[in-house]
C-alpha positions as CSV (number, residue, x, y, z in Angstrom):
1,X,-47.2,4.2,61.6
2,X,-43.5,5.0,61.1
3,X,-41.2,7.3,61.5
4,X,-37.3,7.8,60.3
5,X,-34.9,9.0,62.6
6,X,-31.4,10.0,61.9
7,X,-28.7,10.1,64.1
8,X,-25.6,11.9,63.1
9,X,-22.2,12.4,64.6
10,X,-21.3,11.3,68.4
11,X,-24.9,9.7,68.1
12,X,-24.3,7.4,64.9
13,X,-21.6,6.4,67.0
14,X,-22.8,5.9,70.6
15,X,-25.9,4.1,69.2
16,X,-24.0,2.5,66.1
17,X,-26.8,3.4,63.7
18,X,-27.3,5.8,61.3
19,X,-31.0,5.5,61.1
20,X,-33.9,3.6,62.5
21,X,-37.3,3.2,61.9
22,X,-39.6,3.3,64.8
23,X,-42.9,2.1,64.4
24,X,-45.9,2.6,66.5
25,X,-49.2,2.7,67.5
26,X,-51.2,6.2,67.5
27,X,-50.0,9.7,68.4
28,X,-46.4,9.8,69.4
29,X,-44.6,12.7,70.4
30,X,-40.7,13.4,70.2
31,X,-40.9,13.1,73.9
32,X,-42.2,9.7,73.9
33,X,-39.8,8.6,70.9
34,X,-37.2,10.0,72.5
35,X,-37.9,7.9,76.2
36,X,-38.2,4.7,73.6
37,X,-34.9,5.4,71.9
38,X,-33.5,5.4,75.7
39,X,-35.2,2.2,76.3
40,X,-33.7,0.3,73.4
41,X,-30.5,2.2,73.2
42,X,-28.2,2.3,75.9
43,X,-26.1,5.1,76.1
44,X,-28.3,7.6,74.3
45,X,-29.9,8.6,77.7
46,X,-26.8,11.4,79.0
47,X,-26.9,12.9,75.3
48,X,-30.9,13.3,75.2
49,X,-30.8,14.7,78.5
50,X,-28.4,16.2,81.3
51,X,-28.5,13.4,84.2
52,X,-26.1,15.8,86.6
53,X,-28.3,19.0,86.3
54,X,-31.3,16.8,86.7
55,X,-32.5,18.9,83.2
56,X,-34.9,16.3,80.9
57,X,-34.3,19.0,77.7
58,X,-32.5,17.5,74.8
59,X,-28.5,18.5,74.6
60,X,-29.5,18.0,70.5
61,X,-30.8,19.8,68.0
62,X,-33.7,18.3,66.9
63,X,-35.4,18.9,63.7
64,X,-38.9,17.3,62.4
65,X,-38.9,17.4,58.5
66,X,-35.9,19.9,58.0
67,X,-37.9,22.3,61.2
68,X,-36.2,22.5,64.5
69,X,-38.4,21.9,67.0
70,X,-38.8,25.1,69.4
71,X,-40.7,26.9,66.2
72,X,-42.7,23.5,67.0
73,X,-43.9,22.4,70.1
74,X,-40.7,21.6,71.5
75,X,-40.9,18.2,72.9
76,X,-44.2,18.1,72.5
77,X,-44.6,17.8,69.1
78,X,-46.9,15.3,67.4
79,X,-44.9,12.7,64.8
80,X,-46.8,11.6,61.8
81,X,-46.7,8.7,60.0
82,X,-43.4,9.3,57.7
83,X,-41.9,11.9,59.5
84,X,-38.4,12.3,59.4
85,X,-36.4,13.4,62.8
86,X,-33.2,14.3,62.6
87,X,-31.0,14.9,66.4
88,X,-27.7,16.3,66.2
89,X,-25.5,16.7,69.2
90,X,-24.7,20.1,70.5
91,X,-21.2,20.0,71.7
92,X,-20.9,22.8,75.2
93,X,-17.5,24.3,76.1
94,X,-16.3,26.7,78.1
């Protein structure tokens, strides 16, 4: 099975792709595809998560064929074979 991810902005840079295709096995979920992309892609772990406030959400917005995910089931959510994911980086100030 595979599915199409997108990466735009700061993340088409950090990872220096615009898009991958990750194939697997049975039942993924964003969780899991996310962990992988931090396997294989260094420097993608601090923008998928916040390391200093120990907080494993996603500092992305992350849509799964055009629908973010918290109308999903958030990290949770089952991928399908041809899925499309698409994280954008949510930039914080203050």
């Amino acid at each position: 099975m595979v599915v199409t991810v997108k990466l735009i902005g700061a993340l088409r840079y950090l990872s220096g792709k615009k898009q991958l295709r990750v194939t697997y096995q049975n039942g993924l979920s964003l969780k899991q595809l996310i962990e992988q992309m931090n396997r294989e892609i260094s420097g993608l772990e601090r923008t998928f998560s916040d390391q200093d406030l120990n907080d494993s959400r996603s500092n992305s917005l992350i849509l799964v064929n055009g629908v973010e995910v918290s109308i999903l089931k958030g990290l949770e959510t089952r991928l399908n074979d041809g899925d499309e994911v698409v994280f954008v980086p949510v930039v914080h100030g203050g």
